[in-house]
C-alpha positions as CSV (number, residue, x, y, z in Angstrom):
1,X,47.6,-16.5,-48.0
2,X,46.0,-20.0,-48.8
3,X,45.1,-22.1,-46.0
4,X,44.4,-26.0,-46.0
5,X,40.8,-27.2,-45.2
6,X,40.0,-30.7,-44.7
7,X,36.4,-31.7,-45.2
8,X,35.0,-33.5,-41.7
9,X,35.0,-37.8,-42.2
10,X,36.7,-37.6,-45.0
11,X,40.2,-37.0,-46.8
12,X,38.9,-34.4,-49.3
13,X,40.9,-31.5,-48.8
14,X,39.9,-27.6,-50.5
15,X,41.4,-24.4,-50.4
16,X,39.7,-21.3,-49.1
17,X,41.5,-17.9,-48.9
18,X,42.0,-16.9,-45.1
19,X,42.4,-13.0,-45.7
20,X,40.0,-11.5,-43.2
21,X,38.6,-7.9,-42.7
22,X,39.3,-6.6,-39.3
23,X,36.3,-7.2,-36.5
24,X,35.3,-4.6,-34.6
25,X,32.6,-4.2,-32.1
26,X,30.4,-0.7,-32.5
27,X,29.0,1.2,-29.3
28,X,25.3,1.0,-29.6
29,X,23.1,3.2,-27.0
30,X,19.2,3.0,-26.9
31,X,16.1,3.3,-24.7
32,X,13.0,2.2,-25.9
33,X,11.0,5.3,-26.4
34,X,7.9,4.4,-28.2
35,X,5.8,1.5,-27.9
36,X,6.6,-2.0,-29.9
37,X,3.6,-2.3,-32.6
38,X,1.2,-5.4,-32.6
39,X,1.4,-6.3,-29.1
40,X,-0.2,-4.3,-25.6
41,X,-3.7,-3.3,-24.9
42,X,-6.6,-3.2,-27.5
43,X,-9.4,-0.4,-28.3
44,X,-12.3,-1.1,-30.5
45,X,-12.1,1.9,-33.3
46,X,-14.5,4.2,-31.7
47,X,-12.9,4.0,-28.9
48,X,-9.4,4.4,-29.8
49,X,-10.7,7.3,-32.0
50,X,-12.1,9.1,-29.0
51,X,-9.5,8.9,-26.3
52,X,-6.5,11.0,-28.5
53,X,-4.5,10.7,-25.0
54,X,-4.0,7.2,-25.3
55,X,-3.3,6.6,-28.9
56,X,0.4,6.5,-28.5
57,X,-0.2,4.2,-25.3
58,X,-2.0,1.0,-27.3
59,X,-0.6,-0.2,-31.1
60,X,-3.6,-2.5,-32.3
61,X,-7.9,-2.2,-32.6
62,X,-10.1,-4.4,-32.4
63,X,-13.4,-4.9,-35.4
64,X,-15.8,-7.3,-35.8
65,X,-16.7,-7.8,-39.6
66,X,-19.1,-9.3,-42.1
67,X,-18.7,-11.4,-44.6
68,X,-21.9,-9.8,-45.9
69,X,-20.7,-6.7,-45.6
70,X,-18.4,-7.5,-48.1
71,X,-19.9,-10.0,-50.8
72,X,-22.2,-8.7,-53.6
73,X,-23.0,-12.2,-54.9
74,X,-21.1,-15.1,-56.6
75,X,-20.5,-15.3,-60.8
76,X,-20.0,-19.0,-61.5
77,X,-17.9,-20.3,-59.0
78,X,-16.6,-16.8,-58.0
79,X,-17.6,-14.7,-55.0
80,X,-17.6,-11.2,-56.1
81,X,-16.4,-8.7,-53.6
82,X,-16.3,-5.0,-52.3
83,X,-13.9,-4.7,-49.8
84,X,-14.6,-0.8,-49.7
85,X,-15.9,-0.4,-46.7
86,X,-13.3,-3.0,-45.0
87,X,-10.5,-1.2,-46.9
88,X,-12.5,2.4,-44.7
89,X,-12.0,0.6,-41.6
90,X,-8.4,-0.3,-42.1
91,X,-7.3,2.8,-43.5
92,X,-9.2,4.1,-40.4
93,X,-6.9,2.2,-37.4
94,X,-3.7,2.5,-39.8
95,X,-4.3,6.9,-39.7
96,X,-3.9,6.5,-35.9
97,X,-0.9,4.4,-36.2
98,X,-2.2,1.3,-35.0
99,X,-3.2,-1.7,-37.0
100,X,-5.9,-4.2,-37.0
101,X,-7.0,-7.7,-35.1
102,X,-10.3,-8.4,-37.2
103,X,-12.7,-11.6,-36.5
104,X,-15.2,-12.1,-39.2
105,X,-18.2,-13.7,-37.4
106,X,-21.8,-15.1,-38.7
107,X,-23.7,-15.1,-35.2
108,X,-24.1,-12.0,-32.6
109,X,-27.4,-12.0,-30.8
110,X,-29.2,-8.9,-30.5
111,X,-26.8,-7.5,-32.8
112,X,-28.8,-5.3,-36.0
113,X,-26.5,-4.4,-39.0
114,X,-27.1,-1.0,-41.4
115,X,-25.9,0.1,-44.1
116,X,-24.4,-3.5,-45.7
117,X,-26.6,-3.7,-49.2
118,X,-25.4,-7.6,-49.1
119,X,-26.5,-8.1,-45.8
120,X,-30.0,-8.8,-43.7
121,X,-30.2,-5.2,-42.3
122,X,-32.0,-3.7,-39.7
123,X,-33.2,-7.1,-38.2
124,X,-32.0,-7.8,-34.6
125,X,-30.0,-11.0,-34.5
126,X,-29.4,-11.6,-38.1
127,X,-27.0,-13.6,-39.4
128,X,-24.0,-12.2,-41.6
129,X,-24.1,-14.7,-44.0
130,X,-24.2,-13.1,-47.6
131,X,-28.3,-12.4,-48.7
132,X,-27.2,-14.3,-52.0
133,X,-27.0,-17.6,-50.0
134,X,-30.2,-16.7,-48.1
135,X,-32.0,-16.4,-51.4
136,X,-31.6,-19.8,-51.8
137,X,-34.7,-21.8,-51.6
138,X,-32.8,-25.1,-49.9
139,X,-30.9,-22.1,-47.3
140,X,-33.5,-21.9,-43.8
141,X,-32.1,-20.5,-40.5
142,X,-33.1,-21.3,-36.7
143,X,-34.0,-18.5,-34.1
144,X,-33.6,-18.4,-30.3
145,X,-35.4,-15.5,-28.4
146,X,-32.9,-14.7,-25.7
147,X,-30.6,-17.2,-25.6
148,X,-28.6,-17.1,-22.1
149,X,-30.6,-13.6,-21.4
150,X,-28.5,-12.2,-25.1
151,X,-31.4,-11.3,-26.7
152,X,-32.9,-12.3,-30.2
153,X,-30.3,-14.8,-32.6
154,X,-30.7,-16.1,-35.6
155,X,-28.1,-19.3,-37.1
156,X,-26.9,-19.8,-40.1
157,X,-28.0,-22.9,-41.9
158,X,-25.2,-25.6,-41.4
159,X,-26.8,-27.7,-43.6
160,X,-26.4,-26.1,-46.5
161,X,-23.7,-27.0,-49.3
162,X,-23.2,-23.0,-51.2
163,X,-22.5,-22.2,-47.5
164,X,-19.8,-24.6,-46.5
165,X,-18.3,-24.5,-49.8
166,X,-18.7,-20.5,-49.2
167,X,-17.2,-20.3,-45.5
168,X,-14.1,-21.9,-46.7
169,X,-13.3,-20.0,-49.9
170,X,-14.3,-16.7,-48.3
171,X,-11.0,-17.4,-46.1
172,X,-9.2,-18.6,-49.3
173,X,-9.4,-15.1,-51.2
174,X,-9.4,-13.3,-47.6
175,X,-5.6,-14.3,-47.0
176,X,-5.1,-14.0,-50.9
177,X,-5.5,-10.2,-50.4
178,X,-4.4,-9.9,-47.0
179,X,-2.0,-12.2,-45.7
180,X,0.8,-9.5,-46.6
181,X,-1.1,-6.9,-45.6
182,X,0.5,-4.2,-43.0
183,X,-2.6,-2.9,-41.6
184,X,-3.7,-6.3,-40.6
185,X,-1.9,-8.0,-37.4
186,X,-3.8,-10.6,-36.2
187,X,-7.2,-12.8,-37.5
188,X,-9.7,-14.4,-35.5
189,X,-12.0,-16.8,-36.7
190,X,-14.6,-19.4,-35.3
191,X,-18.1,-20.4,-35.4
192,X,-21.2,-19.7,-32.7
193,X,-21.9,-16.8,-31.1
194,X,-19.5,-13.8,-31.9
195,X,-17.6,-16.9,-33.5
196,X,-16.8,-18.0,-29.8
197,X,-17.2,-21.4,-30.3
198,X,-20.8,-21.6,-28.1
199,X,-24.2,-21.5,-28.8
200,X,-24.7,-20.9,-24.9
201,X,-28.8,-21.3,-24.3
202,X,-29.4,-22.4,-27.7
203,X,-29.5,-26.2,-28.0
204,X,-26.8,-27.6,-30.0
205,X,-28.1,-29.0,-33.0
206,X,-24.6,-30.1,-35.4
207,X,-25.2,-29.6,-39.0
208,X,-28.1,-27.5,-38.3
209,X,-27.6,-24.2,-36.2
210,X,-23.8,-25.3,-35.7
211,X,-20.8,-26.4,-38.1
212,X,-20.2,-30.5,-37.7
213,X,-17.4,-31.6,-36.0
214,X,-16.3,-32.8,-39.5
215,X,-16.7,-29.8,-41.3
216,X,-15.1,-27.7,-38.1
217,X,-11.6,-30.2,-38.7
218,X,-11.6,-29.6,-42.3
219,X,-12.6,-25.5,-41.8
220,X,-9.3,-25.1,-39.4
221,X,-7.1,-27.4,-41.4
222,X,-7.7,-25.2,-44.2
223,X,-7.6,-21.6,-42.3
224,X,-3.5,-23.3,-42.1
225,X,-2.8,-23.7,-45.0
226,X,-3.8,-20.1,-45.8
227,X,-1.9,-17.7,-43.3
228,X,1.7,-17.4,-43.9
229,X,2.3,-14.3,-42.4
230,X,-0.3,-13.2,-40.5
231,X,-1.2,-15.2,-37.5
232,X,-5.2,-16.5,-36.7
233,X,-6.6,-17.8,-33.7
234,X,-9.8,-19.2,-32.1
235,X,-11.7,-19.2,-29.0
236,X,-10.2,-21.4,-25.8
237,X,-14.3,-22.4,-25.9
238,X,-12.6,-24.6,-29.0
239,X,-11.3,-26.7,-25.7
240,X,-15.1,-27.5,-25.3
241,X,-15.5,-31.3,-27.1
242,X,-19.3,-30.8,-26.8
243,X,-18.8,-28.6,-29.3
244,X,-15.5,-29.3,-30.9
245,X,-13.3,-31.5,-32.5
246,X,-9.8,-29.8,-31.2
247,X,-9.1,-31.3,-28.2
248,X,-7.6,-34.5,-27.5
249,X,-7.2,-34.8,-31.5
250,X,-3.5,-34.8,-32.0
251,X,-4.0,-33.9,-35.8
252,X,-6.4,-30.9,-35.3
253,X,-3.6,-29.6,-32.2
254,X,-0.7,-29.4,-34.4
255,X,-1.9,-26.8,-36.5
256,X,-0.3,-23.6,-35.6
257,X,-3.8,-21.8,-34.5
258,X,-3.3,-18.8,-31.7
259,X,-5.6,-18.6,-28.8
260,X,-8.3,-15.8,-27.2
261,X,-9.7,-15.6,-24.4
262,X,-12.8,-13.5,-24.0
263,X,-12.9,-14.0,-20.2
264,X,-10.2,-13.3,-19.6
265,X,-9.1,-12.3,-15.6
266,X,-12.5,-12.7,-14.6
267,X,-13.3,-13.7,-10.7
268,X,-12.8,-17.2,-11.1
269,X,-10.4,-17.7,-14.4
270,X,-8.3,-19.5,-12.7
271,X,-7.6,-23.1,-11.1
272,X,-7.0,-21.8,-8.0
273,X,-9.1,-18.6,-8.3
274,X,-12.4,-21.5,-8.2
275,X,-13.7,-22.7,-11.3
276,X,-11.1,-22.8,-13.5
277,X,-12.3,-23.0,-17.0
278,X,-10.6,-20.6,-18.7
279,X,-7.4,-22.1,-17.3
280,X,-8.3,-25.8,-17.7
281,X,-9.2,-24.5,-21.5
282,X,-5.6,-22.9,-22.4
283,X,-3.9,-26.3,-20.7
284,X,-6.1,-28.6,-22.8
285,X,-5.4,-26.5,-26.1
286,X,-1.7,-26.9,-25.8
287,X,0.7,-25.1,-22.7
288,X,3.6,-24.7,-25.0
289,X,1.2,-23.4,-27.8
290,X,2.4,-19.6,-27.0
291,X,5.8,-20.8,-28.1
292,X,4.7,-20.8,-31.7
293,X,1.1,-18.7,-31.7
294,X,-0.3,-15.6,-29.9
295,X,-2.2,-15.7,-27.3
296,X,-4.4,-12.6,-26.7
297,X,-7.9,-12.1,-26.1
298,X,-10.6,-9.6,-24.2
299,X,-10.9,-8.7,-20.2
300,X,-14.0,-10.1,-19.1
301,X,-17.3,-8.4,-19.1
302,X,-18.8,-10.6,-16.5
303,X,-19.2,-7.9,-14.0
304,X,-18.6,-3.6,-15.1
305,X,-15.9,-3.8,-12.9
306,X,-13.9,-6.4,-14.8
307,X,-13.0,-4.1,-17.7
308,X,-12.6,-0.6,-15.8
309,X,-10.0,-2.1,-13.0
310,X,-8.0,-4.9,-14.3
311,X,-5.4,-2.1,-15.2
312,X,-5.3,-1.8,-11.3
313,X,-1.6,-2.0,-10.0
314,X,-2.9,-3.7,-7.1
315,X,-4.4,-6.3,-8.7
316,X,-8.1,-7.5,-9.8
317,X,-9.2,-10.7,-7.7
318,X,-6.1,-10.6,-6.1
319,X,-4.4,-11.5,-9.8
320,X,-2.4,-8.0,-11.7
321,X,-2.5,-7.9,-15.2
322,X,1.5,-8.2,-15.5
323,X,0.9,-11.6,-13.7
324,X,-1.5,-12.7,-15.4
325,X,0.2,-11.5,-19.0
326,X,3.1,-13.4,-17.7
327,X,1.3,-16.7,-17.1
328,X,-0.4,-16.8,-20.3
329,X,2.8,-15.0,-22.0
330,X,-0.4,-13.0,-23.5
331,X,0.8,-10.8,-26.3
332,X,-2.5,-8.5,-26.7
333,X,-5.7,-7.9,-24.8
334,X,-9.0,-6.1,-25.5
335,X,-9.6,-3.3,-22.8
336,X,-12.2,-1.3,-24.6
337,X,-13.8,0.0,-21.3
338,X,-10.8,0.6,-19.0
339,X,-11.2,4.3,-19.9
340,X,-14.2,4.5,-18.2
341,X,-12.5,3.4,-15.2
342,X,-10.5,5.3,-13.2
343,X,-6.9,3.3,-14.0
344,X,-6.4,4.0,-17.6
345,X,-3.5,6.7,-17.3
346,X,-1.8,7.2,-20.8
347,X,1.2,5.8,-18.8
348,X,-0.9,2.8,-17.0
349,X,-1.8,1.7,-20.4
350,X,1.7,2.1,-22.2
351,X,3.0,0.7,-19.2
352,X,0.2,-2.6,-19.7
353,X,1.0,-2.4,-23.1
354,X,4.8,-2.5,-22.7
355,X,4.4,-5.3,-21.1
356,X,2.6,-7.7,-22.9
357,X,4.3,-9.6,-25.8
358,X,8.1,-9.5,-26.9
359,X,10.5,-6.9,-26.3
360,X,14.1,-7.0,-27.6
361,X,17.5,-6.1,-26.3
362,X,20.8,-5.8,-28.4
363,X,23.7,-7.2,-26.5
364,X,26.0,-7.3,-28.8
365,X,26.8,-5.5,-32.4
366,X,30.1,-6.1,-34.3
367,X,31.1,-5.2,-37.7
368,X,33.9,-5.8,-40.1
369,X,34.3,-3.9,-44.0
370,X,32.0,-6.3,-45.3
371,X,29.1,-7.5,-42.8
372,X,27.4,-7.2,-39.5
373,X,26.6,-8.9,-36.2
374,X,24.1,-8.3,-34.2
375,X,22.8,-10.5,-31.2
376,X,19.3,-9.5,-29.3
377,X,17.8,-10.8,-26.4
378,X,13.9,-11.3,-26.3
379,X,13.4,-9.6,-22.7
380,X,9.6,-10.0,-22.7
381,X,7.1,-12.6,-22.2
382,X,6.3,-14.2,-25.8
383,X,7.8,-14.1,-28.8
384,X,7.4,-12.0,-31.8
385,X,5.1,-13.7,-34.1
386,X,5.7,-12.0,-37.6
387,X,8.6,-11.9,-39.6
388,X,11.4,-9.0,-38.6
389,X,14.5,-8.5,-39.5
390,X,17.7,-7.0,-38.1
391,X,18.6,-4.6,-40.9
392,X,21.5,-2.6,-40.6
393,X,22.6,0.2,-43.4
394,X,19.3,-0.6,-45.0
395,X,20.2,-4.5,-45.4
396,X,18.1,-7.1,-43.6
397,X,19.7,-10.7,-42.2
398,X,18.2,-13.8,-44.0
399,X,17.5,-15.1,-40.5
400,X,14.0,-13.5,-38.7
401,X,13.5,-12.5,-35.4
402,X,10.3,-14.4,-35.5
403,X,9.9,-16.9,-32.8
404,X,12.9,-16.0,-30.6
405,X,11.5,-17.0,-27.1
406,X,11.9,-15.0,-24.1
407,X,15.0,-15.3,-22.4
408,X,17.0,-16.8,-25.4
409,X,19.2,-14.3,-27.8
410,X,20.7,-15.4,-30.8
411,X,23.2,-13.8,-33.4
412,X,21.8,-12.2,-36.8
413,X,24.4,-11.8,-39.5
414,X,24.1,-8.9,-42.2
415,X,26.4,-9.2,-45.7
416,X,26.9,-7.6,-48.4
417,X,28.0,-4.6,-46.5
418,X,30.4,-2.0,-47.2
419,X,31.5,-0.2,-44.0
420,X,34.0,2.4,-43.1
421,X,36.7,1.6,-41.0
422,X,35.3,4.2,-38.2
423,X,31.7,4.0,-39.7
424,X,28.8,2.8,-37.0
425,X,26.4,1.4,-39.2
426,X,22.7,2.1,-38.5
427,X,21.1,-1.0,-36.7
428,X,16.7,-1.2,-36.9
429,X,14.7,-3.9,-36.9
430,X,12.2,-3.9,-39.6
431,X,9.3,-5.7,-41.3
432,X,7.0,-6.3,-44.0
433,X,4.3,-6.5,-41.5
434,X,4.6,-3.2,-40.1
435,X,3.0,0.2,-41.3
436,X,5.2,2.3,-43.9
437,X,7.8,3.6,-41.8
438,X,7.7,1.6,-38.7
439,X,10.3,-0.4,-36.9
440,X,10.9,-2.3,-34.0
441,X,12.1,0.0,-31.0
442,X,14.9,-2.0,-29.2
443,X,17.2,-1.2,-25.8
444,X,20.9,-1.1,-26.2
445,X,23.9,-0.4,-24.1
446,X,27.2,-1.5,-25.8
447,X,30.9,-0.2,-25.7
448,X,33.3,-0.2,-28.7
449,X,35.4,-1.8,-26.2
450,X,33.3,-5.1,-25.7
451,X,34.4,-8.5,-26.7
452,X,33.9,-9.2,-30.6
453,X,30.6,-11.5,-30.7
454,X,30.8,-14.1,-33.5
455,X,28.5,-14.4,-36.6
456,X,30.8,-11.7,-39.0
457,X,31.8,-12.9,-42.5
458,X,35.2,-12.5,-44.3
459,X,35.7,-9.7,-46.3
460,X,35.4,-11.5,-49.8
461,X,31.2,-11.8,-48.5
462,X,32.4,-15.4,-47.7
463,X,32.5,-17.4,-44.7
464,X,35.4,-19.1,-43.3
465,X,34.2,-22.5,-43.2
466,X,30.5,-23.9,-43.7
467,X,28.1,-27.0,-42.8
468,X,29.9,-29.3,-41.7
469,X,33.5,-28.5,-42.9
470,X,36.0,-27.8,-40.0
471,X,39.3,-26.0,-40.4
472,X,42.7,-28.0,-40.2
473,X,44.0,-26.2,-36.8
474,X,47.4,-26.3,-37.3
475,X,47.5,-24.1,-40.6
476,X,44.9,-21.1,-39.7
477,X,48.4,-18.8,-39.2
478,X,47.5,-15.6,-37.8
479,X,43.7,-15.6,-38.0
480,X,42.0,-16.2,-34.7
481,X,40.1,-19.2,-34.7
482,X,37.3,-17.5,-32.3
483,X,36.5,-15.2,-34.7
484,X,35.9,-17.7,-37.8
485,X,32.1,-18.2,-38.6
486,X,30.1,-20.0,-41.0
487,X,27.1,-19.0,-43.1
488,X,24.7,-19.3,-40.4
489,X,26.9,-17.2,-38.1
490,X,28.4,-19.7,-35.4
491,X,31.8,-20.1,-34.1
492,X,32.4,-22.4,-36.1
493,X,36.1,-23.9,-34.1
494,X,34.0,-24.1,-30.8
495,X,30.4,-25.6,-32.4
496,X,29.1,-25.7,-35.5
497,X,26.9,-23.9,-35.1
498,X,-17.6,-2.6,-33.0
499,X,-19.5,-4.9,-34.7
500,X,-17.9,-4.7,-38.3
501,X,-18.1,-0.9,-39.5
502,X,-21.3,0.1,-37.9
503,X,-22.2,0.7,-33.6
504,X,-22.7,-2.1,-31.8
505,X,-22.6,-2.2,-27.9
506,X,-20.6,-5.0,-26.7
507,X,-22.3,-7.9,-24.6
């Protein structure tokens, strides 16, 4: 049958066959029975490696790398690389299941590297800026004994041109090789101490012992411009205009850097805890910032206690980590030494983990011969960051699940389907960002009975109407009009629509 169409503000008229497949919603039942990857509770790789309990409990690790560790010297104007022992350390996390958050830093006082030909080995403090730029006679370094009681640190030389231009195109070939890279999460990057954005008992001396405020702009400009898929991050210290450029600059704030904490829940982290910092930091860095980047970070280590009971179900400092998670919709945090407490259950920390991040909920699933839809909830506390896709039968929707904020749902249409009039199709969520054979664990509880959601396509792989076309009412004949969707799936008569690889105690 041929139905009129009439093109909205204007008197074009088309014709568009209205022979529909028969919609059909599909009884869907699911717990969530595993945890969601990249989100929840982090171990450092020894760590994780030693407590076998808790390996199903946590889904990321935390390293610390060089950039020495990695660079064997520079051929023209090309740095030449062995990721080998990188590669080790990935391949490491990914055999537990788990994948990686990786800061590459330059500064860690009292911190001595081994084993790293290209790097200033077995001298306490050093730097992990590549020996070929140290060789060079106009390269020279600043020491601090102890500063703020850390112990010995040396700084890289700010001064010098190979290492600007270096620190920048290190980055470039880094997300070359790794932006698409499963085992890979989430990237951290900064300057200062453990790249923390602080020199804290060193004095601050720009273009010397600490990037310029002008190089700093132009370093984090360029760290966007590089990550498409996996997200990065710096320090809430970056709040800190004594040592910054981010704050207050409307330019710098746009760009969509993530934020960690690594004092996090400490005794007086928040406003109304006493000092406030940490909170006046997240504010001044953007409150809505968690809408578009992570926010994770690292319990405190200000006292022994921080670490080993924030996983307390009463509370630490009167503040639980669920509230807390909640405030800063925190979608991973570093609790390397809650096994040493006494709070760290294998279901304390899934439950923690759980917890944190997204979390999605399928609330509605209807099919016809040809396509699918499928509508999920995000029933957590922060979105999903990477790309993921509803895929059902093995096909994916064109529209992700990245960036679906908690609370909200919205419908995912599948094409290109060929499905059995008593078939249930197979419904995952999956992603290029996940390790081979992973998906997205999801609740469900649906009836076949349920009300037909919209976002299905007619059985030619064709939508009813599109954009900005609408249909001429009186001539849809026996079609129902609620059931009519365009390309992007709305109704379319209602609206259109540890220190790198090596040992290194922590601070």
């Amino acid at each position: 049958m041929v139905k009129n169409l009439i093109i909205a503000g204007s008197a074009v008229a088309f014709l568009v066959t209205a022979s529909f497949a028969a919609d059909r919603s599909v009884a869907l039942n699911k717990e969530i029975e595993s945890l969601e990857p990249m989100k929840g509770i982090v171990f450092w790789p020894d760590q994780a490696k030693d407590q076998k309990d808790l390996q199903k409990s946590i889904s990321l690790e935390f390293s610390y790398c060089l950039p020495c560790a990695v660079v064997k010297g520079k051929t023209d104007d090309k740095i030449d690389y062995d990721w080998s022992s990188f590669e080790k350390m990935l391949d490491d996390i990914a055999s537990r299941g788990h994948q990686a958050i990786v800061r590459f830093r330059i500064e860690y006082p009292s911190a001595t590297i081994e084993n790293a030909s290209g790097c200033t080995e077995k001298v306490k403090g050093a730097t992990a800026v590549p020996n070929y730029i140290k060789a060079n006679k106009s390269y020279t370094e600043t020491y601090s004994e102890d500063p703020g009681g850390d112990g010995p640190t040396y700084y890289a030389d700010w001064s010098n041109k190979e290492l600007l231009w270096f620190y920048k195109q290190f980055y470039t070939d880094f997300a070359a090789k790794y932006d698409n890279d499963p085992r890979i999460a989430f990237v951290q990057a900064g300057f200062g101490h453990w790249g923390e954005y602080h020199i804290y008992g060193t004095k601050l001396n720009f273009g010397v012992n600490f990037a310029t405020k002008d190089y700093q702009a132009e370093f984090l400009t360029h760290l966007d411009s590089l990550f498409k898929e996996t997200p990065w991050s710096i320090s809430i210290d970056a709040a800190d205009n004594s040592y910054t450029p981010v704050a207050g600059n409307k330019t710098l704030l746009a760009l969509n850097f993530g934020l960690f904490d690594d004092s996090f829940m400490h005794a007086e982290h928040d406003i109304s805890q006493g000092n406030g910092d940490n909170e006046r930091n997240w504010r001044d860095l953007g409150s809505d910032r968690w809408k578009t980047a992570p926010g994770g970070g690292e319990v405190s280590y200000y006292t022994e206690k921080d670490q080993r009971e924030f996983l307390n179900p009463a509370g630490l400092y009167g503040v639980t980590w669920e509230d807390a998670a909640a405030k800063y919709h925190m979608t991973y945090v570093i609790g390397n030494d809650a096994p040493e407490g006494s709070y760290a259950t294998k279901e304390r920390v899934y439950e923690a983990s759980s917890y944190a991040g997204y979390k999605f909920e399928i609330t509605g699933y209807a099919v016809n011969k040809v396509s699918a839809a499928v509508r999920v909830k995000n029933i957590g506390i922060a979105p999903l960051y990477h790309n993921a896709y509803v895929t059902v039968n093995g096909v994916r929707s064109d529209k992700s699940l990245k960036g679906l904020l908690p609370g909200k749902e919205a419908t995912f249409t599948v094409a290109s389907l060929q499905i059995g009039d008593s078939e249930s199709p197979e419904v995952s969520i999956t992603s290029d960002k996940l390790l081979k054979g992973a998906t997205i664990p999801y609740k469900a509880n649906l009836s076949a009975s349920a009300e037909v959601i919209t976002g299905l396509l007619d059985e030619n792989g064709t939508t009813a109407i599109a954009g900005k076309y609408i249909l001429n009412s009186g001539s849809i004949g026996n079609v129902r009009a609620s059931k009519m969707t365009d390309l992007k799936g709305r109704n379319v008569p209602g609206k259109a629509a540890k220190g790198a690889y090596y040992p290194i105690l922590k601070r």
